[in-house]
VMD Tcl script that draws the C-alpha trace (Angstrom):
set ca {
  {0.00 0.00 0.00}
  {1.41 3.49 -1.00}
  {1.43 6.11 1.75}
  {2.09 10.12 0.57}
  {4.81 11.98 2.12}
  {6.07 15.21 2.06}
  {9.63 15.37 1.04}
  {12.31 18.33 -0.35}
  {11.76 19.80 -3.59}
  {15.16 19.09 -4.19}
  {15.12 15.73 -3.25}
  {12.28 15.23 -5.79}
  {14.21 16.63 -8.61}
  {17.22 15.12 -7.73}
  {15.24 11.19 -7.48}
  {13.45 12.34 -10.49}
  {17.22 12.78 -12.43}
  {18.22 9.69 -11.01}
  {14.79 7.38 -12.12}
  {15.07 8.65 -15.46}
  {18.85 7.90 -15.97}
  {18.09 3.63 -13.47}
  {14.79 3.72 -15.50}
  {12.87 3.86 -12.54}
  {9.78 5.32 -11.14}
  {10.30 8.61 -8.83}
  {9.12 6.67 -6.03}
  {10.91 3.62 -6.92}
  {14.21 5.58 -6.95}
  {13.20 6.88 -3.26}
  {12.25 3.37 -2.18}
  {15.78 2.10 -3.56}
  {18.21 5.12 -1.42}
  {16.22 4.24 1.15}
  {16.88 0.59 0.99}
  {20.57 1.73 0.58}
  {20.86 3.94 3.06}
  {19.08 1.25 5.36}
  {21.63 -1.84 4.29}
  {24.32 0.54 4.49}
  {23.40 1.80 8.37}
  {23.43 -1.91 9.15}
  {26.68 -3.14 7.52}
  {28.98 0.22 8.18}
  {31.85 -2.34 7.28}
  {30.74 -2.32 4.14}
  {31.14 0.43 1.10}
  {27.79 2.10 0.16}
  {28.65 2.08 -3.59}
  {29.21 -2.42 -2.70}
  {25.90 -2.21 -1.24}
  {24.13 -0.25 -3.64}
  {25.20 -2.48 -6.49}
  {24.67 -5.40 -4.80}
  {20.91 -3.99 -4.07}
  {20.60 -3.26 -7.39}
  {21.80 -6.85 -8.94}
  {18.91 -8.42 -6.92}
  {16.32 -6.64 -9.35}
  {18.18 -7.89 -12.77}
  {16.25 -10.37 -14.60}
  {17.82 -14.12 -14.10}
  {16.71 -15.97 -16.91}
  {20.15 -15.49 -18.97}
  {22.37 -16.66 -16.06}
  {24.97 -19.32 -15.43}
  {25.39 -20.90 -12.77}
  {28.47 -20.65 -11.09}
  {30.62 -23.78 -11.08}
  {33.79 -23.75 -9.06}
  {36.64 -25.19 -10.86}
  {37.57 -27.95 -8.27}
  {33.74 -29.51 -9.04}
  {33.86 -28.86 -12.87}
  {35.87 -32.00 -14.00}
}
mol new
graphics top color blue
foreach p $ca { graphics top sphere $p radius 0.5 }
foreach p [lrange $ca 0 end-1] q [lrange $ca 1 end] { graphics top cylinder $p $q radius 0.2 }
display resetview
């Protein structure tokens, strides 16, 4: 369920920059710094561009993949 909220002009331009350049929605681009920003406050160890990306891989499409296959099982 969607819920309004206020939030910074600026902010809104800036996610609106951003969603056109990730192909995103304005809210979708909101809902994805804040799932950053979230996975980054709980893994500090971790660098926020790692986390981001990582975030991001998990909504590429998998049909195209390839299994992994480490070399000492492959023969």
């Amino acid at each position: 369920m969607g819920m309004p909220v206020r939030i910074d002009d600026s902010l809104y331009e800036q996610a609106k920059t951003e969603a056109q350049i990730e192909r995103r929605t304005i809210a979708g681009q909101i809902e994805f710094w804040a799932m950053v920003g979230r996975a980054a406050l709980d893994n500090p160890d971790l660098p926020v561009t790692f986390v981001a990306d990582s975030l991001a891989s998990l909504s590429e499409p998998r049909d195209d993949l390839t299994p992994f296959v480490p070399r000492s099982k492959a023969n």
